[in-house]
DSSP file (Angstrom, degrees, kcal/mol; ACC not computed):
  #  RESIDUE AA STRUCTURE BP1 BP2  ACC     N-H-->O    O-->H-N    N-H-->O    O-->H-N    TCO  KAPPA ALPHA  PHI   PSI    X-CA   Y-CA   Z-CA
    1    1 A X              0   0    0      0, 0.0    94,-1.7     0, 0.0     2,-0.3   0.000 360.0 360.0 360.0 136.3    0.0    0.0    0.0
    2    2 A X  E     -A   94   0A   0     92,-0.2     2,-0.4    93,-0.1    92,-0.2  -0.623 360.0-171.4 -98.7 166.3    1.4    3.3   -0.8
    3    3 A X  E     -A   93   0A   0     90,-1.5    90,-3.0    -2,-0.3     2,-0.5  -0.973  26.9-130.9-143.9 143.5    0.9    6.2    2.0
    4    4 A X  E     +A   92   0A   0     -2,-0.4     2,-0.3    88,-0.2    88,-0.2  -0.915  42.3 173.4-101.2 142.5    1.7    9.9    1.5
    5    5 A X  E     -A   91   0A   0     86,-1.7    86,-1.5    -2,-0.5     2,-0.4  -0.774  40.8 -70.1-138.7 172.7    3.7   10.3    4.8
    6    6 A X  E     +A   90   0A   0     -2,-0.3    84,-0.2    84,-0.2     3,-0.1  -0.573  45.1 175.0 -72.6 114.4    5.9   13.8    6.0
    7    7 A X  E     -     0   0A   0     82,-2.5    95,-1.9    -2,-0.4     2,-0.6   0.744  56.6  -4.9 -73.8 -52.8    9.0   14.3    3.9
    8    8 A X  E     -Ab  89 102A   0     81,-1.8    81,-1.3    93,-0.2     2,-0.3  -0.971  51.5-153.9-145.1 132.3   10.1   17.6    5.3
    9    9 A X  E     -Ab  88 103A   0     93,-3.3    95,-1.2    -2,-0.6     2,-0.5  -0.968  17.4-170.7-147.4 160.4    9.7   20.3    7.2
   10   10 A X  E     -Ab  87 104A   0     77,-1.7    77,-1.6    -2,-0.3     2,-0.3  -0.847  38.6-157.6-116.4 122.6   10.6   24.3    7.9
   11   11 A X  E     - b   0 105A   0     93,-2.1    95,-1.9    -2,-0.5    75,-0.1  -0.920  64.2  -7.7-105.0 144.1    9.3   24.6   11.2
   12   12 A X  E    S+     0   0A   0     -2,-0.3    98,-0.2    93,-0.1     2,-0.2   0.837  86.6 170.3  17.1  62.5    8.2   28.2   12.7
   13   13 A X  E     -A   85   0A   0     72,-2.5    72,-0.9    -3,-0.2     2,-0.4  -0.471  27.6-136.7 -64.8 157.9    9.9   30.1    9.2
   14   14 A X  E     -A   84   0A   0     53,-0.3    55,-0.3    70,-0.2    70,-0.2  -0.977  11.3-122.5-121.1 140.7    9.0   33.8    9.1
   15   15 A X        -     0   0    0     68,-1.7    67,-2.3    -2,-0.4    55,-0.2  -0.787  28.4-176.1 -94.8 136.5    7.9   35.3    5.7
   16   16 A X        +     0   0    0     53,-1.4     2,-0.2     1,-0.3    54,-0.1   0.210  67.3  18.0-111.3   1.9   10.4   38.1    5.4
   17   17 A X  E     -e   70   0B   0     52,-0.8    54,-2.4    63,-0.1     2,-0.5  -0.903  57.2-163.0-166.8 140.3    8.7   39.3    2.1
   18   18 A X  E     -e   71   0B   0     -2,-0.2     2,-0.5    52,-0.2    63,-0.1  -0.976   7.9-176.6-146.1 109.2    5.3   39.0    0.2
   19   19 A X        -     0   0    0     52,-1.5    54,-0.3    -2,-0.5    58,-0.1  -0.975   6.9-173.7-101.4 102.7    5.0   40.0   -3.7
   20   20 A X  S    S+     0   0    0     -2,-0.5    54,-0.1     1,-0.2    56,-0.1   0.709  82.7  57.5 -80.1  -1.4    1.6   39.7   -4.7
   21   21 A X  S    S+     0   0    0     52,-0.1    -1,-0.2    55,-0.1     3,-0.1   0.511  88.2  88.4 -91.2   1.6    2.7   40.4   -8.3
   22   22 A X  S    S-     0   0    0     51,-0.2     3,-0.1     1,-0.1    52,-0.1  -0.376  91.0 -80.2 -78.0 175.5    5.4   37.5   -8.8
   23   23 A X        -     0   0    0      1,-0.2    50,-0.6    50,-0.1     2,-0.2  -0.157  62.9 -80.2 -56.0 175.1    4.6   34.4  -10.0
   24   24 A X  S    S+     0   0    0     48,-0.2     2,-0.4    49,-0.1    -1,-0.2  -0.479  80.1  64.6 -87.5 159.1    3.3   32.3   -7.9
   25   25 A X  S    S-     0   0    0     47,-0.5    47,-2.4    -2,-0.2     2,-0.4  -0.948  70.1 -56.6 150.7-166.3    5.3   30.4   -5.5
   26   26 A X  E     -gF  59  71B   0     32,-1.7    34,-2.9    -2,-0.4     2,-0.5  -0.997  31.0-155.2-116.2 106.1    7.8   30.1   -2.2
   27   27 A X  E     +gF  60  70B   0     43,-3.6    43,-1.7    -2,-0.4     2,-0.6  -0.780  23.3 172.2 -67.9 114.0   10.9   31.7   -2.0
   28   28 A X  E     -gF  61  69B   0     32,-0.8    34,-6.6    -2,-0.5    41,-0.2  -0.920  41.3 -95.4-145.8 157.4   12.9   30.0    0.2
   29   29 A X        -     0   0    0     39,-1.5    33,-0.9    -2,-0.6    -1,-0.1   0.361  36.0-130.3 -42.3-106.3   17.1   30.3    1.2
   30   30 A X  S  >>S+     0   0    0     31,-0.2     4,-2.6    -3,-0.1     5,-0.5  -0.643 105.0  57.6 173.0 -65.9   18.7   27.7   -1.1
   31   31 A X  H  >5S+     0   0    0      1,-0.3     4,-1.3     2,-0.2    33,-0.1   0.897 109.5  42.5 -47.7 -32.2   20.6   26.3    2.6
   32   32 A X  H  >5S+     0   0    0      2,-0.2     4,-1.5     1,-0.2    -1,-0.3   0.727 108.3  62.5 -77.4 -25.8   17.4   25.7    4.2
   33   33 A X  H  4>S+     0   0    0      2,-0.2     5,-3.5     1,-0.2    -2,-0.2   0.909 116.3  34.5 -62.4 -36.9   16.3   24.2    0.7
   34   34 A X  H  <5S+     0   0    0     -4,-2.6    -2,-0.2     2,-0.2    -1,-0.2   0.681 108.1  56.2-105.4 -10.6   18.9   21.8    1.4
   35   35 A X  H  <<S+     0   0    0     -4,-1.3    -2,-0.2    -5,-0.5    -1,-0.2   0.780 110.6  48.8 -63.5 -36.3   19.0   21.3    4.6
   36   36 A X  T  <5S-     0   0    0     -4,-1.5    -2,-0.2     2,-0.1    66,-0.2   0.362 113.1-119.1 -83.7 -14.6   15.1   20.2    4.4
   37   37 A X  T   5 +     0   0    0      1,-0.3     2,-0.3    -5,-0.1    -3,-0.2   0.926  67.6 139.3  62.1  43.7   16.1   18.0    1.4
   38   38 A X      < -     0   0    0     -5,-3.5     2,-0.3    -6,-0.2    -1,-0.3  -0.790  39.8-152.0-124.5 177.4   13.9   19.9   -0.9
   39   39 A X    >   -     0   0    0     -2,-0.3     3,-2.8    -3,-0.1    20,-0.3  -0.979  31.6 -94.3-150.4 143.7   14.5   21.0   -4.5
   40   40 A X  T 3  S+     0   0    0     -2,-0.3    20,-0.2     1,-0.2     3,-0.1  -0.137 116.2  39.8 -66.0 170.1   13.0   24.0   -6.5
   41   41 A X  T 3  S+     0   0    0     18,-4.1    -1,-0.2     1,-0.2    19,-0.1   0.227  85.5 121.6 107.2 -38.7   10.3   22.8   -8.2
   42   42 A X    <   -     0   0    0     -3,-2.8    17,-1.8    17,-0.3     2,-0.3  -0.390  62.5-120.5 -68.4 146.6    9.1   20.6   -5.5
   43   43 A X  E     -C   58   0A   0     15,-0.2    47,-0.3    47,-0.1     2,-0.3  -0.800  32.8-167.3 -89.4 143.7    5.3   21.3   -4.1
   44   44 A X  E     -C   57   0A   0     13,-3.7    13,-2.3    -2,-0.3     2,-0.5  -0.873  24.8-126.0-131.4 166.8    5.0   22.2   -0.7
   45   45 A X  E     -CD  56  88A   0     43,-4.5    43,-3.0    -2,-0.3     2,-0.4  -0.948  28.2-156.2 -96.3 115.9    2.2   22.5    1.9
   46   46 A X  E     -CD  55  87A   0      9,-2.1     9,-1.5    -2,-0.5     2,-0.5  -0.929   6.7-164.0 -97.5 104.5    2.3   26.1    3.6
   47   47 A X  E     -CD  54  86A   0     39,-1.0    39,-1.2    -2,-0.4     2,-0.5  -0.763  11.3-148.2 -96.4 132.3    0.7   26.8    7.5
   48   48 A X  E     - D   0  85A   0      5,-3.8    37,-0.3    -2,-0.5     4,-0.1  -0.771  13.3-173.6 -72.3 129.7    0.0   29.9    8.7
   49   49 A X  S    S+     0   0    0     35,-1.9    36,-0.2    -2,-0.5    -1,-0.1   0.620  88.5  55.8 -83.4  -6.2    0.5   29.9   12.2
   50   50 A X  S    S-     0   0    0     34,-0.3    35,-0.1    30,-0.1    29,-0.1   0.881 135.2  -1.5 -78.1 -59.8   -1.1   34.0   12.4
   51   51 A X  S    S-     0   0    0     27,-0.1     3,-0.1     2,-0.1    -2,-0.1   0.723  93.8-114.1 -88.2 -26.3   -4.7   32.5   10.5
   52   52 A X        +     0   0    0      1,-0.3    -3,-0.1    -4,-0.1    27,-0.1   0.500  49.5 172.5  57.6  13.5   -4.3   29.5    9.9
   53   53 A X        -     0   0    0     25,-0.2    -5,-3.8    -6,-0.1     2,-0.3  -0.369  17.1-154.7 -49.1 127.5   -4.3   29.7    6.1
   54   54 A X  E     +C   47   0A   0     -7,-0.2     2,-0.3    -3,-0.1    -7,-0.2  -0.992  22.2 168.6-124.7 131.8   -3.4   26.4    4.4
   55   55 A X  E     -C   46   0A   0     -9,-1.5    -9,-2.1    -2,-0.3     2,-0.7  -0.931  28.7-135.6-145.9 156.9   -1.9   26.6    1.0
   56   56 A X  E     +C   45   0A   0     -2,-0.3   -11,-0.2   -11,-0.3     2,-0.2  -0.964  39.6 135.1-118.6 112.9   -0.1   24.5   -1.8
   57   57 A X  E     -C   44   0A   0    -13,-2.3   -13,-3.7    -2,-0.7     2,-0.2  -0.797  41.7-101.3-129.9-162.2    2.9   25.7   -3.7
   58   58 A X  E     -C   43   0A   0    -15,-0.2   -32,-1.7    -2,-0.2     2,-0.3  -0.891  29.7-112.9-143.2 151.1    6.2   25.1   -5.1
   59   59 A X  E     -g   26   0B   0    -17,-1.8   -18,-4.1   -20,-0.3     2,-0.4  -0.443  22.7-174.6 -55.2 115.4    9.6   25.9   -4.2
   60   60 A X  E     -g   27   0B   0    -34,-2.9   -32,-0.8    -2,-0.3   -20,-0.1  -0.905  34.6-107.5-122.3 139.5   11.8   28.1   -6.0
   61   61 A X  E     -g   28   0B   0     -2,-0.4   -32,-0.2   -34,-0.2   -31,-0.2   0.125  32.4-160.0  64.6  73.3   15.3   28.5   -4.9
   62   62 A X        -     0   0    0    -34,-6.6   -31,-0.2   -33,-0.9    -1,-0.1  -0.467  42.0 -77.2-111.1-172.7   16.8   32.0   -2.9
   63   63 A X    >   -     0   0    0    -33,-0.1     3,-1.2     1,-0.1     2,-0.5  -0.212  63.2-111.2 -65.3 150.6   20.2   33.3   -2.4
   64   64 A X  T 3  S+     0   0    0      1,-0.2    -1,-0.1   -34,-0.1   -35,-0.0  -0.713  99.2  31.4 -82.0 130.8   21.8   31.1    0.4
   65   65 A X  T 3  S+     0   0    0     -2,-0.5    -1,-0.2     3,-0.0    -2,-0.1  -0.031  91.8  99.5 122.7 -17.1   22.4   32.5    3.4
   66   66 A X  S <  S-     0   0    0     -3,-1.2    -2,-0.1     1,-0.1     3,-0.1   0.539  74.6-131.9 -61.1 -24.2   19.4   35.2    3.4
   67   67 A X        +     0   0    0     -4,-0.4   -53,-0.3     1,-0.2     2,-0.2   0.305  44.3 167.6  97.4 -12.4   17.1   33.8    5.3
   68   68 A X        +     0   0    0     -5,-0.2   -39,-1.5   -40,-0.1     2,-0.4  -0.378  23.0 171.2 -87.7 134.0   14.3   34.5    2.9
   69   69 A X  E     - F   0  28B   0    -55,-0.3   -53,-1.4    -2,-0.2   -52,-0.8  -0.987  24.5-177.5 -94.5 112.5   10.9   33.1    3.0
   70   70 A X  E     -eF  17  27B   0    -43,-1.7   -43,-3.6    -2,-0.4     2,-0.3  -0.927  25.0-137.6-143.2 129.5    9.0   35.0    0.3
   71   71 A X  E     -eF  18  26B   0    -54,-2.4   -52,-1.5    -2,-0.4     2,-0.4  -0.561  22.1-161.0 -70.3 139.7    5.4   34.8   -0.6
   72   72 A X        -     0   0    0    -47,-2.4   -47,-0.5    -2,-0.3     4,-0.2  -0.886  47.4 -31.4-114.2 160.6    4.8   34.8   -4.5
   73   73 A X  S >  S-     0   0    0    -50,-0.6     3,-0.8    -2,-0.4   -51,-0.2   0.061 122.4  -3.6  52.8-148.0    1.4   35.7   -6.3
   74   74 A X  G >  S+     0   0    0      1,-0.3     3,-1.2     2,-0.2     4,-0.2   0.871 125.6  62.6 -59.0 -56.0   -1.9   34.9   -4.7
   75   75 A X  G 3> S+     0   0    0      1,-0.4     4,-0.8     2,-0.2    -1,-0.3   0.490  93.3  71.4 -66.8   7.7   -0.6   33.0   -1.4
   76   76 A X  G <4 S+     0   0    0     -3,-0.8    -1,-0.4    -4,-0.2    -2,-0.2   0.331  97.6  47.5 -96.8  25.7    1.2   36.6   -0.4
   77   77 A X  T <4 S+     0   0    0     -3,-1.2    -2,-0.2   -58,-0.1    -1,-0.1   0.200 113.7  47.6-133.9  11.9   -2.3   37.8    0.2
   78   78 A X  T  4 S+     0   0    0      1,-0.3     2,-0.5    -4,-0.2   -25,-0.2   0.606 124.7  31.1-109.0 -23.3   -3.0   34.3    2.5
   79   79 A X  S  < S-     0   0    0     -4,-0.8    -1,-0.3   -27,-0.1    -8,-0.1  -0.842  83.2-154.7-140.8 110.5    0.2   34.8    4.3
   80   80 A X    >   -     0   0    0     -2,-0.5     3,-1.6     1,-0.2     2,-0.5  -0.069  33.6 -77.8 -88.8 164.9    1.7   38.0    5.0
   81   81 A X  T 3  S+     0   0    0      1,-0.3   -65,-0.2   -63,-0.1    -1,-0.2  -0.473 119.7  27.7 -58.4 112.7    5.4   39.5    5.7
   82   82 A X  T 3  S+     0   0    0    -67,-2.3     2,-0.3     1,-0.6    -1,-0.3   0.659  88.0 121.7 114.8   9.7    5.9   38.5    9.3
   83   83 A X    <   -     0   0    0     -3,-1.6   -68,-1.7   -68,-0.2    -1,-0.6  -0.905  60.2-118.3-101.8 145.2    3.9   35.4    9.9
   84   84 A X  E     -A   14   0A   0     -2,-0.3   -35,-1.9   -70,-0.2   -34,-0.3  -0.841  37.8-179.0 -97.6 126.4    5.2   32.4   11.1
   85   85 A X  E     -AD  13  48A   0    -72,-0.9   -72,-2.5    -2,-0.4     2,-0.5  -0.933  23.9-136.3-173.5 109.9    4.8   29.5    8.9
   86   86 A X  E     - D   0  47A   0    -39,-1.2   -39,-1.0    -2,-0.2     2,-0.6  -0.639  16.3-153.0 -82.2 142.1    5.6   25.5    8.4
   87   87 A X  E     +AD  10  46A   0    -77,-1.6   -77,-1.7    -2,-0.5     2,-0.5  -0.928  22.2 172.4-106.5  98.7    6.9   24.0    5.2
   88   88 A X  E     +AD   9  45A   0    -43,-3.0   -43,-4.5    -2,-0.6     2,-0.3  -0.933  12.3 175.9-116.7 141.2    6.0   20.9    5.0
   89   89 A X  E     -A    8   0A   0    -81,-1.3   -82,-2.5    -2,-0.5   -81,-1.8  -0.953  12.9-160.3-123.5 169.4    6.4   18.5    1.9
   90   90 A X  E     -A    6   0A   0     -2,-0.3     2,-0.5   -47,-0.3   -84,-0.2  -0.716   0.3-149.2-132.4-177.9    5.5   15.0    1.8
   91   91 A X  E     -A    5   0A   0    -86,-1.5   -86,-1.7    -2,-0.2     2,-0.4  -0.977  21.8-106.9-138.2 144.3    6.3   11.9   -0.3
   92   92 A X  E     +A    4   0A   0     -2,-0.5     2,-0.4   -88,-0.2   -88,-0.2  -0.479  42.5 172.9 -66.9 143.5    4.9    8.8   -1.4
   93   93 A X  E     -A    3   0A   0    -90,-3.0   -90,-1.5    -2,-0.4     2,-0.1  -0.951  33.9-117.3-159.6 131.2    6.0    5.5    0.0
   94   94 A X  E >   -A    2   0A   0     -2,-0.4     3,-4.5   -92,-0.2   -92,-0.2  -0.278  36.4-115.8 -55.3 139.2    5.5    2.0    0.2
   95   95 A X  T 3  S+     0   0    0    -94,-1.7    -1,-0.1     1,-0.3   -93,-0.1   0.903 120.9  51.1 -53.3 -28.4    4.5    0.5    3.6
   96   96 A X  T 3  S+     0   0    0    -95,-0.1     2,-0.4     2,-0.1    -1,-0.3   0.370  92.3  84.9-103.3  42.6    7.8   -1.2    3.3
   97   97 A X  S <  S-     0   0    0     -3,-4.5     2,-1.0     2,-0.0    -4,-0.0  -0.915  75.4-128.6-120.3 133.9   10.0    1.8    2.5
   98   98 A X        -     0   0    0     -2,-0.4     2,-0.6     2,-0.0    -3,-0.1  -0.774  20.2-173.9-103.7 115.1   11.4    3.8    5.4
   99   99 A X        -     0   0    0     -2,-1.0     2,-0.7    -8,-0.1   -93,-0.1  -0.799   6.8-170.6-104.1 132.8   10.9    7.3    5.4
  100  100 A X        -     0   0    0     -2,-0.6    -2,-0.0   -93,-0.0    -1,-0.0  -0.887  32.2-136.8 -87.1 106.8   12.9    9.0    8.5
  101  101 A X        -     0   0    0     -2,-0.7     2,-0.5   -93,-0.1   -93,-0.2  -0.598   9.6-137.3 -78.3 158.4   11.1   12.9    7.9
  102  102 A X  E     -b    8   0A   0    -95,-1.9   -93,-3.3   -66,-0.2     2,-0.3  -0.881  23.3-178.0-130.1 112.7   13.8   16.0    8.2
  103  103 A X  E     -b    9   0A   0     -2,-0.5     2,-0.4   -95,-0.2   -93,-0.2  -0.990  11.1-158.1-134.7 154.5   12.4   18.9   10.2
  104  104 A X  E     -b   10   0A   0    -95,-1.2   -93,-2.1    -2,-0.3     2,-0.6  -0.996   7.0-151.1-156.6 105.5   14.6   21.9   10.5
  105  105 A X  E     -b   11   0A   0     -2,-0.4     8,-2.1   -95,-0.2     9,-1.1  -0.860  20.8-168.2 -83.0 107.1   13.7   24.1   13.5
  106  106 A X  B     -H  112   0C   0    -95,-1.9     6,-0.2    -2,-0.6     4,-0.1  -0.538  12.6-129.7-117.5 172.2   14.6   27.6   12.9
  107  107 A X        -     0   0    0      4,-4.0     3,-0.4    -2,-0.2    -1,-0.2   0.421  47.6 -72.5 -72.1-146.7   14.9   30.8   14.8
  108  108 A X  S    S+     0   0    0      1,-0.1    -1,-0.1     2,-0.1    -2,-0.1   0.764 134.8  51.3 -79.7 -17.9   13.6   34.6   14.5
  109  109 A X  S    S-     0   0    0      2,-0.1    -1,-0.1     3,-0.1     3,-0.1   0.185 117.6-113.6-112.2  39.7   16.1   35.0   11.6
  110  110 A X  S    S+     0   0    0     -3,-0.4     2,-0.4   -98,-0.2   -97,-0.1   0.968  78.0 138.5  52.6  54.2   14.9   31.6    9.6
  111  111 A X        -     0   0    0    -45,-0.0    -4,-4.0    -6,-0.0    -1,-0.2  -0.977  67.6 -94.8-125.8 176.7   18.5   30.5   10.7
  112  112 A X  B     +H  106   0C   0     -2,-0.4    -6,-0.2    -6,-0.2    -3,-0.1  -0.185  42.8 179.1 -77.6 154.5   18.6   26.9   11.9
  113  113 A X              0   0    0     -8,-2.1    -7,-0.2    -6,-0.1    -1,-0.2   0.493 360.0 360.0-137.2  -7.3   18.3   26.6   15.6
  114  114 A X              0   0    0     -9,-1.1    -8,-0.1    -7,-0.0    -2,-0.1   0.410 360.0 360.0-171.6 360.0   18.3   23.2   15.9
């Protein structure tokens, strides 16, 4: 039986910037992109923790080291500059495949805190 199970997660990120005029998407620091074992491209699940707003987009890529979480297009007007926000994505898997999930706890300045 396949299961969609937790891949990844950005735990308590802060959107540090919201363009409703970009394309749509997630901006997100290219180290935390790889620390989380995600890849531009990838769809992800986005929680507000400020509304509760739940929203589906896809990663692309930011400069490393910046910190940036950035709303693109319509989901900057569900989650604003300065709300804190999981990234989660998930994966499919066979019951006999073991997925160990990556969560990446970060601070106030989206830098990893544990």
């Amino acid at each position: 039986m396949m299961r969609t199970i937790m891949k990844s997660k950005l735990h308590n990120a802060t959107i540090t910037q919201a363009n409703v005029n970009y394309e749509g998407s997630i901006t997100i620091d290219k180290e935390l992109v790889e620390k989380a074992n995600l890849i531009g491209g990838e769809r992800v699940q986005i929680v507000d923790l400020d509304n509760g707003e739940r929203l589906e987009t896809y990663v692309i890529v930011g400069e490393r080291g910046s910190g940036v979480i950035g709303m693109n297009g319509p989901a900057a007007l569900k989650c604003e500059k300065g709300h804190k926000v999981h990234i989660i994505s998930y994966v499919m898997a066979d019951d006999r495949e073991l997925v160990e999930p990556r969560v990446i706890i970060l601070n106030e300045g989206n830098k990893i805190k544990q």
